[in-house]
C-alpha positions in Angstrom: -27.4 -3.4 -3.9 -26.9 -1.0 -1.0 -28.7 -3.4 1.3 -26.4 -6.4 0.1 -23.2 -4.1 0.6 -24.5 -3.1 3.9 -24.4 -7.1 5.3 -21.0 -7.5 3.6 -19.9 -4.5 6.0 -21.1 -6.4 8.9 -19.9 -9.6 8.1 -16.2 -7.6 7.2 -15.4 -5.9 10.6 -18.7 -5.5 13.0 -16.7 -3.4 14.8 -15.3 -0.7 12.3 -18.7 -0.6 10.2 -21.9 2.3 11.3 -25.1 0.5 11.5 -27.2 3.8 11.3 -27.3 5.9 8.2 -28.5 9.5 7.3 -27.8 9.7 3.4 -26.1 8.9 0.3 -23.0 8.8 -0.7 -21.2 7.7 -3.9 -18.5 5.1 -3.7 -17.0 2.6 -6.3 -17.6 -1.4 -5.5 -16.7 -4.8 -7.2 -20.2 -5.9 -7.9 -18.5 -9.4 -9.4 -15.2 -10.9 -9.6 -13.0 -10.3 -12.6 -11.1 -7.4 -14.4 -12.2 -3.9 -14.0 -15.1 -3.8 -15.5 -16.6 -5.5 -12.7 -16.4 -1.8 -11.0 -19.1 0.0 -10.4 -20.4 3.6 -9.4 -23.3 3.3 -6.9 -24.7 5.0 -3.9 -23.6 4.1 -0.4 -25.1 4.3 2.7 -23.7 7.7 4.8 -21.6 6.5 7.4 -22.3 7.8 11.0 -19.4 7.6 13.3 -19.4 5.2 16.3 -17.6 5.2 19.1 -13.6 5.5 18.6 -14.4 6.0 14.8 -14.2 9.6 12.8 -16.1 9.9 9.3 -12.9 10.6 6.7 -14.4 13.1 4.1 -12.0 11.4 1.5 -9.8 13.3 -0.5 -7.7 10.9 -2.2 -7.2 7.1 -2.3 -4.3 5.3 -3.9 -5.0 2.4 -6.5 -2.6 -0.5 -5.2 -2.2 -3.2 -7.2 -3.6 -5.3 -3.8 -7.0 -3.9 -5.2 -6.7 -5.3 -8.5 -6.1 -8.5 -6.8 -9.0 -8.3 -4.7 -11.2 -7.9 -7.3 -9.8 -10.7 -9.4 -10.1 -12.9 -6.2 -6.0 -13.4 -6.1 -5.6 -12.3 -2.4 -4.5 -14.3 1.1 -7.1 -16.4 2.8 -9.3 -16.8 -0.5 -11.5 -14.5 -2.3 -13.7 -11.6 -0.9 -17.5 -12.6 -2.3 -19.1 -9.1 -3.8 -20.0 -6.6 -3.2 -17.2 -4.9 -1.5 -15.2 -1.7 -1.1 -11.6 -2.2 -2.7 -9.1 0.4 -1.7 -6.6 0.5 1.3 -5.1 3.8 1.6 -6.9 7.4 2.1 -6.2 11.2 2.6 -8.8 13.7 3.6 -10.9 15.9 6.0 -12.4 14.8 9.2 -15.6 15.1 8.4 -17.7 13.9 12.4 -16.6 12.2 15.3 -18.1 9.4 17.2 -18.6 9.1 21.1 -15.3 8.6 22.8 -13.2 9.7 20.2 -10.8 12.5 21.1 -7.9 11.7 19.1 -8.9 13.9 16.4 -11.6 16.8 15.9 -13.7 18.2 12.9 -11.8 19.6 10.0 -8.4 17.9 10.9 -6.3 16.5 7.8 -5.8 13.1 8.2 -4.3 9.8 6.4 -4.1 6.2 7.2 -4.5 2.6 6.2 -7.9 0.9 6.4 -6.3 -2.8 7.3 -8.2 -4.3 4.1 -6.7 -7.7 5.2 -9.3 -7.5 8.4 -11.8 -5.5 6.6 -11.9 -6.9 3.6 -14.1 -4.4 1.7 -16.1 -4.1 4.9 -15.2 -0.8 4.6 -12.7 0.0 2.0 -11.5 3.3 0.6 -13.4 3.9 -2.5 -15.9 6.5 -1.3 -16.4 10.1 -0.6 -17.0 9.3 3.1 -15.7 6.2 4.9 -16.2 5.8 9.1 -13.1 5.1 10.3 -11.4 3.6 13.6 -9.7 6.8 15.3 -6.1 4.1 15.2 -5.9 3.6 11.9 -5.9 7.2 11.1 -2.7 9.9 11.6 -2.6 13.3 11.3 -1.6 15.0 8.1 1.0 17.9 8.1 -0.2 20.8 6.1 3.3 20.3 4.2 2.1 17.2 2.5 -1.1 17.4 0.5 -3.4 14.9 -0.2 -2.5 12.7 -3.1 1.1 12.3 -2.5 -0.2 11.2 1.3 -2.1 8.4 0.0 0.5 7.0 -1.7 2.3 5.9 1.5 0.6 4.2 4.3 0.9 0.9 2.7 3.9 1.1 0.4 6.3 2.6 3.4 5.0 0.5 6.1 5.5 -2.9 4.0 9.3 -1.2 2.8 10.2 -0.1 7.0 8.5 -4.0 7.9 10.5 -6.2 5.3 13.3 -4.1 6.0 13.1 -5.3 9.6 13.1 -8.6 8.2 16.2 -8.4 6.7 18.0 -6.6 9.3 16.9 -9.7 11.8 19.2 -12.0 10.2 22.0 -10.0 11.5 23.4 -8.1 8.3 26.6 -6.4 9.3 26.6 -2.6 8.8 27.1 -1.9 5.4 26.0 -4.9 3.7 24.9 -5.1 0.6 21.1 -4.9 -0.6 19.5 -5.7 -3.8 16.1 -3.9 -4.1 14.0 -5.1 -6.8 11.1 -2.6 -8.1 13.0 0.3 -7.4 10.6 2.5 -9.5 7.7 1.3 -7.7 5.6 2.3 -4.5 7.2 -0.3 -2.0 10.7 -0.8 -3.9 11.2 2.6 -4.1 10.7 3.0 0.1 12.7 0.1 0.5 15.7 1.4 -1.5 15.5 4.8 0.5 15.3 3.1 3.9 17.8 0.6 3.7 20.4 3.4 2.6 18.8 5.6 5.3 19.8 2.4 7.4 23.1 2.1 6.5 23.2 -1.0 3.8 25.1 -0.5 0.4 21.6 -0.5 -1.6 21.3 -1.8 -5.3 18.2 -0.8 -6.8 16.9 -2.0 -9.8 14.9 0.4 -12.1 12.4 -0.2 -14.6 14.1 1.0 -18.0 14.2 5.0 -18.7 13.5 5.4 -14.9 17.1 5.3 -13.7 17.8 8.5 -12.8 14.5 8.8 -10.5 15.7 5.8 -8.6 19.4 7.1 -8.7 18.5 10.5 -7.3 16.9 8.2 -4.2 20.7 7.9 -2.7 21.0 4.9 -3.8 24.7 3.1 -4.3 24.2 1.7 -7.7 21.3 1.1 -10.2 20.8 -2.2 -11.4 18.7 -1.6 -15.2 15.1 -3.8 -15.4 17.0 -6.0 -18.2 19.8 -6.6 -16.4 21.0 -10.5 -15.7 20.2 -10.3 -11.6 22.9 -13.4 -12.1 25.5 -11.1 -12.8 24.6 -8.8 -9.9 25.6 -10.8 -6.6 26.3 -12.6 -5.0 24.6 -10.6 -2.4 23.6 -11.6 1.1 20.1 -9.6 1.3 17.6 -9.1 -1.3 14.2 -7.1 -1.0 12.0 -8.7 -3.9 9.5 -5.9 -3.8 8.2 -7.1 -7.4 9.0 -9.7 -6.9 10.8 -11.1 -9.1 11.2 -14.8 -8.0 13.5 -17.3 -9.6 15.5 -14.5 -11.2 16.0 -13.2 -7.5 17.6 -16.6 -6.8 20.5 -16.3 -8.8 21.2 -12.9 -6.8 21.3 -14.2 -3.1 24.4 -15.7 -1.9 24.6 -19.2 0.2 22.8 -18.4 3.1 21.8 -15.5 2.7 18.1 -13.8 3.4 15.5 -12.7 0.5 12.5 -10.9 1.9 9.6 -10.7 -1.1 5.9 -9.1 -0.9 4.0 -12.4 -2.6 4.7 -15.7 -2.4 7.8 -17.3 -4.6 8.9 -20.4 -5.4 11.2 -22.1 -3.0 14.9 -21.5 -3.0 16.8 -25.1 -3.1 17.1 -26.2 0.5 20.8 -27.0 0.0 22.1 -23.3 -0.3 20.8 -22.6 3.2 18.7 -19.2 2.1 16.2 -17.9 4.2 12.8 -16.9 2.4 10.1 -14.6 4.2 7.3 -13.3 3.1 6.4 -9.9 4.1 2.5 -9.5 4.6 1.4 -5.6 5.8 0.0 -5.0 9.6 -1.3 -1.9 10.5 1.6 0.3 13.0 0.3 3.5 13.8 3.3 5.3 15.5 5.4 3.6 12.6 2.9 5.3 10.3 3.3 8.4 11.9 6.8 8.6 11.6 6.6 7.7 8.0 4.4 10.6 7.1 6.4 12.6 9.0 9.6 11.7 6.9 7.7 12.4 3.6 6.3 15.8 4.7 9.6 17.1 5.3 11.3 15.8 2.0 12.8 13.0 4.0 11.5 10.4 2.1 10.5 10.8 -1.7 6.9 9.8 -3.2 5.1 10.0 -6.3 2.2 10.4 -8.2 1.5 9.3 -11.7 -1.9 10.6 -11.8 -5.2 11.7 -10.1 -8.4 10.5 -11.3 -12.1 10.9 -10.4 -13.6 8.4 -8.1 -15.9 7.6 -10.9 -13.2 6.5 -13.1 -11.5 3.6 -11.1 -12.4 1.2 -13.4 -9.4 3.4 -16.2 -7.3 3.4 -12.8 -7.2 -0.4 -12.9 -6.6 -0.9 -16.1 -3.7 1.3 -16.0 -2.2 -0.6 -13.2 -2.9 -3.4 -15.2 -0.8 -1.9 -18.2 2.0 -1.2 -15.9 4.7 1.4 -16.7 3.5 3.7 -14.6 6.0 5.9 -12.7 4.2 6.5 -9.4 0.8 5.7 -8.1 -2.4 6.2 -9.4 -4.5 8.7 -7.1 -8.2 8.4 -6.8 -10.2 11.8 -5.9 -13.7 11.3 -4.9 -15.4 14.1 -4.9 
């Protein structure tokens, strides 16, 4: 097994993956495709640095729903064939430091995004060590700790990108934004930049979780159940769920609806602009996002933390849905 993960790793990202190992480590891969039971607990090789990489002693790694779909095959530019490493965002220790690397030292707190769409598994963050390229990594302020850190490399980046989106088609100052998902990882950053931005922000909330999403500064919160129909006109939505069809009937004429998966195609007559946000990897931008969250800028939240060894629960929840926050992995 460790000798068939180690060709994925090379076939994933030459570049970003050790080719010499020292030891054993434990990390969590999709040995098949399908649900979570497909996940398994197995040694890894010990990564060794390389040049312009750090080794990430990891501390925490958030369960995306992106991971679910990448071990169900459901994920941009076809399936990833097993085994792979699922698991995009991480928070930990810097544990060695390759040749050329002077961006970070030994011991520094760290987080970042492992770009999963050019690794794909080759690495990914389920591990208790992972060699890492020195730019996808930022430093973590002591303020922040570990698990709420993972949480936000991926969700606030995709939120601050669509966002840009949005504001390209020229929405006026103050303008009105419907923001699907509210509760979740994404929706939730989306809702708190946009009003950060300026925009009159309607959130929607999963049911019960209104006041959460309320007490993000949001305008007005639209309830899960409510008839999006009756909500617009509006001339911007961010469909962080998304939501689709029922988004549709929200937009106005010619107006702009920015959504994290594909969606089905708003009738051509009415003149409204579709894009699909897809993540990419911004390291100042990611910077600056921590930054915000450290200092109570920006809110986060954890559902729960579970060991590394239990991933295969952490999917499942996901799959349950509900959850009110993200679901933290901490190996070790």
């Amino acid at each position: 097994m460790i000798k068939t993960l180690s060709q994925a790793c090379r076939r994933g990202n030459p570049a970003a993956v050790p080719s010499v190992y020292s030891g054993r480590v434990l990390g969590v891969i999709a040995s098949a495709l399908g649900g979570p039971e497909v996940l398994q607990v197995t040694e890894l090789p010990d990564p060794v640095a390389q040049p312009g990489q750090v080794v990430v002693r990891v501390r925490a790694v958030c369960v995306h729903p992106a991971d679910v779909a990448a071990t169900t095959g459901q994920i941009p530019r076809g399936p990833v064939q097993p085994p792979f490493l699922p698991g995009w965002d991480i928070a930990g220790e810097v544990a060695s430091v390759g040749a050329d690397t002077t961006d970070f030292q030994v011991g520094d707190r760290v987080v970042g995004m492992i770009p999963w769409y050019l690794t794909r598994g080759a690495p990914g963050g389920y591990a208790e060590l992972v060699a890492a390229d020195a730019d996808w990594l930022v430093p973590l302020p002591d303020e922040l700790d570990f698990a709420h850190a993972a949480t936000v490399p991926l969700n606030a980046q995709t939120a601050h990108q669509g966002l840009g989106l949005l504001a390209s088609s020229m929405l006026s100052a103050g303008s009105r934004i419907l923001v699907t998902g509210a509760s979740g990882g994404v929706g939730g950053f989306a809702a708190q930049l946009a009003t950060q931005g300026g925009y009159r922000v309607l959130a929607q909330a999963s049911d019960g979780d209104e006041e959460w999403v309320r007490d993000l500064g949001v305008h007005e919160v639209v309830p899960r159940s409510a008839d999006l129909a009756n909500v617009g006109p509006v001339p911007a939505v961010f469909d962080a769920v998304p939501l689709g069809e029922a988004v549709a009937a929200a937009v106005e004429n010619r107006g702009v609806v920015v959504c994290t998966r594909p969606t089905p195609p708003i009738d051509p007559a009415r003149g409204v602009r579709q894009d699909l946000q897809l993540i990419r990897l911004e390291r100042t931008l990611l910077a600056e996002l921590v930054a915000q969250v450290a200092a109570g800028k920006l809110r986060t939240r954890v559902a729960a933390t579970l060991p590394l060894a239990e991933a295969a629960d952490a999917h499942r929840r996901v799959l349950a849905g509900g959850l009110r926050g993200k679901i933290v992995l901490t190996p070790g």
